[in-house]
FILUMTOR-218313 format. One record per residue (C-alpha): residue in three letters; x, z, y. Coordinates in steps of 0.02 Angstrom, whole numbers, plus 50000, padded with zeros to 5 digits. Layout:
# FILUMTOR-218313
ALAXZY...
***
This chain:
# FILUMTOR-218313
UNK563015976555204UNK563595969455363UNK564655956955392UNK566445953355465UNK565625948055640UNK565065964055678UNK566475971055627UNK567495962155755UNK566535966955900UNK566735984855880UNK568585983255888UNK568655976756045UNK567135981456123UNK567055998856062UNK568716004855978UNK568176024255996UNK567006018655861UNK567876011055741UNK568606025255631UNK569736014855487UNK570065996955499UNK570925987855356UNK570975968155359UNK572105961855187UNK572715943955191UNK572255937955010UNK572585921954910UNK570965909154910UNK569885913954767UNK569435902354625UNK568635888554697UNK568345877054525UNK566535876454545UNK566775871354738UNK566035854054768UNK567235845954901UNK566075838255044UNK567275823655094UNK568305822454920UNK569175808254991UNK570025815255162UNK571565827955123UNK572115837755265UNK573755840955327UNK574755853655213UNK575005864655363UNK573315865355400UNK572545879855245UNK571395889055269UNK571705910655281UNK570565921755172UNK570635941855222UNK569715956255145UNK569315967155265UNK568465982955250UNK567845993355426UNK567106010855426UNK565996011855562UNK565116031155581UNK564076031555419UNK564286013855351UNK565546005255268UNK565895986355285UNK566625979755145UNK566655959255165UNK567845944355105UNK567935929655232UNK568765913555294UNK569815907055437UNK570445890455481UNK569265881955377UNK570035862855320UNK569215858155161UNK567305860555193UNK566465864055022UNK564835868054935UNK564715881054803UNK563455880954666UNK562555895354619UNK561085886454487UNK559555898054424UNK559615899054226UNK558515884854152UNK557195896054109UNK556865903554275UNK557325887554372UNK555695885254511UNK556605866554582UNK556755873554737UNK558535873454828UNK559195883454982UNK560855880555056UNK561625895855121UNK562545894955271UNK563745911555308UNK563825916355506UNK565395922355582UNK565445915855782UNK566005897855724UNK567825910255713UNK567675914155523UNK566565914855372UNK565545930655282UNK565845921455095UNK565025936755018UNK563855946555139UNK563125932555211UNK563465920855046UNK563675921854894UNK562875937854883UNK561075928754974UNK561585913454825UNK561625922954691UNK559915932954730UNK559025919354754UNK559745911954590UNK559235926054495UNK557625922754572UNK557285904554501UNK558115896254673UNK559655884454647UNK560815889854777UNK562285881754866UNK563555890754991UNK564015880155136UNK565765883255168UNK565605875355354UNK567245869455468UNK567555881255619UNK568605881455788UNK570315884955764UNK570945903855770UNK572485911955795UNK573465913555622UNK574115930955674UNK572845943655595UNK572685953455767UNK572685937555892UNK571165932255774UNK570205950655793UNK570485949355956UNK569675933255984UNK568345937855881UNK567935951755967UNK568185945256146UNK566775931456104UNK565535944356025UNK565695953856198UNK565255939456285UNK563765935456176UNK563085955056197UNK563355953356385UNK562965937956412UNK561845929156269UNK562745912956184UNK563625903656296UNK563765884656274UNK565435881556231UNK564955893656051UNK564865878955964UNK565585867955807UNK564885849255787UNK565655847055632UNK564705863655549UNK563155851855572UNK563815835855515UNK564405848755353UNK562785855555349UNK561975836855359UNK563225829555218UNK562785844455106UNK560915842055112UNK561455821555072UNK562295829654924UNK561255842854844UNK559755830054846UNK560775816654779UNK561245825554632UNK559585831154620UNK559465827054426UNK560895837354378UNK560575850054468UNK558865851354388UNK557925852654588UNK556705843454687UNK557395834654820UNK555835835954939UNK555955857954917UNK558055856154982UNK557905870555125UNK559415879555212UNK559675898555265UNK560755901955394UNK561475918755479UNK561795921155631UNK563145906155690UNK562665899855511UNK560835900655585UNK561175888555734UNK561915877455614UNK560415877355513UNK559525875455659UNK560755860755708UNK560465851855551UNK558585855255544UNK558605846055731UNK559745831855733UNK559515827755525UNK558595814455488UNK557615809155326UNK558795816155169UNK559955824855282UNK558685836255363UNK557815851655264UNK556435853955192UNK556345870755253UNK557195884355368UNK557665901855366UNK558445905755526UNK558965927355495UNK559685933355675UNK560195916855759UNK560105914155954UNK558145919456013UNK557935907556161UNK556715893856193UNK557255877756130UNK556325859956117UNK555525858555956UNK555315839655866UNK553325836055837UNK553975835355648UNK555055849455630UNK555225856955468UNK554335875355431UNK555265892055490UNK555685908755442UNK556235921055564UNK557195935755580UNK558165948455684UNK558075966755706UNK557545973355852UNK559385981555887UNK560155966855893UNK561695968755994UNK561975951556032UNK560075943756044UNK558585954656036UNK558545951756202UNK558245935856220UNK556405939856165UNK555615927156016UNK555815911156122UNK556185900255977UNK554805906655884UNK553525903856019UNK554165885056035UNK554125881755862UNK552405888555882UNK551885879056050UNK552415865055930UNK551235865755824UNK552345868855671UNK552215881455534UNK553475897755584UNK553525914755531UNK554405929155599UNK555245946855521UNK555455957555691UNK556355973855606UNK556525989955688UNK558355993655634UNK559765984655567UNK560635976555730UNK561615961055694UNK562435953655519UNK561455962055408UNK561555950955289UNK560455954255137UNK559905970255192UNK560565987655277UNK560206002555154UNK558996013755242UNK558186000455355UNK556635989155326UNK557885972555311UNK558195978055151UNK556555967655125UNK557275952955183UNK557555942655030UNK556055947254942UNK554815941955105UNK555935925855109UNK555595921554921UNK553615925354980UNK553605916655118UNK554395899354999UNK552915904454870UNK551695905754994UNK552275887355062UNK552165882054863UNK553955878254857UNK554365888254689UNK552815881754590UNK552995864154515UNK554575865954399UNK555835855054375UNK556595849754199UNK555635862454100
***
């Protein structure tokens, strides 16, 4: 389904569009299992986070997504394969939402627990973010005000969040650190990021170095344009839809560098399914998503030596 970003745009850019809007304030879910990134730094009291569920109808489709604001306690969520099925092989799953917010479930721990169920130890990166608004409507209206820009414009520099990389870098430190309990190879520790969640994959995958870099990318409808690309970088997988509202047109510059490179990349071009969505859009080829990103990690034999079998 697609996720909260999309949903955003619409109701600023397009209104006429947008036939039933409902975005619920909700309480944080159970976060237990969360693994803190930076146990030892508490932040101010005043400072929570917001959680909403909102829920857009949008023609045909219905978007149905819960998400995060205001993001103060950067975490990592577990989702481990059971023993049986377990390949070694680790992704961390990095939601998108404009550096504004967080898709938690369309963009992560719906992606975590597929690839669980498919022998992958997963992790959801729950990233810091720029400030927002606390008022429910100041924040849609931000959000949507910065998606127009991106459709009109492309991404402009100031779209950015340093500390979603040094998250993303301290949560590659962790997962292969605990390696051993978490029953995974530390040299198969990839990331998969969507859409602002893709750039800080990209981020980490760039400025990482040794244990805080991945193994491996999947970069699923992140920024298309040129970039310089290290003599060492670490394989890719690409995708967008060719309706991408925000940045189909930008062309497959990153791909072609990553090729001009010299390094291994691979890239899902999909007819339909314009931007955020997530594990798939029902009648659309993305639906294939997952399963050609699970083929692409076999094909690189990431999911054949097992760990703690």
């Amino acid at each position: 389904m697609k996720s909260m970003m999309c949903a955003a745009v619409l109701l600023v850019a397009a209104p006429a569009v947008a036939q039933d809007v409902h975005m619920e304030p909700i309480k944080a879910p159970d976060q237990k299992g969360a693994i803190p990134l930076y146990p030892a730094v508490s932040p101010p009291a005043d400072k929570d986070e917001q959680w909403s569920h909102m829920q857009v109808t949008l023609g045909a489709n219905r978007l149905d997504n819960i998400m995060v604001r205001n993001v103060v306690r950067p975490t990592l969520t577990p989702y481990l394969p059971a023993p049986g099925k377990a390949t070694g092989a680790a992704v961390i799953v990095a939601p998108g939402g404009a550096f504004l917010s967080l898709s938690m479930t369309g963009e992560g721990s719906e992606i975590a627990q597929w690839l669980a169920d498919h022998g992958v130890a997963a992790f959801v990166l729950k990233y810091r973010l720029n400030a927002t608004p606390r008022d429910d409507r100041a924040f849609l209206d931000m959000m949507g005000q910065r998606f127009a820009a991106a459709a009109k414009d492309g991404p402009a520099e100031d779209v950015k969040e340093p500390r979603a990389t040094q998250d993303a870098i301290r949560a590659l430190e962790i997962v292969r650190a605990g390696a051993t309990q978490y029953h995974v190879d530390a040299s198969r520790v990839g990331m998969i990021g969507f859409s602002a969640g893709a750039m800080t994959t990209l981020n980490a995958a760039l400025e990482g170095q040794g244990a805080q870099r991945p193994a491996f990318v999947g970069y699923i409808y992140g920024p298309m344009a040129a970039i310089s690309v290290p003599a060492d970088a670490p394989p890719m997988f690409a995708a967008i839809a060719m309706d991408d509202g925000l940045f189909a047109k930008q062309n497959f510059g990153i791909v072609e560098a990553w090729r001009q490179a010299k390094r291994p990349v691979e890239l899902h071009a999909y007819e339909r399914g314009d931007h955020g969505f997530g594990r798939g859009l029902p009648g659309t080829t993305t639906m294939g998503l997952l399963p050609q990103f699970l083929s692409w990690m076999e094909m690189r034999g990431l999911l054949v030596a097992k760990v703690g079998q």
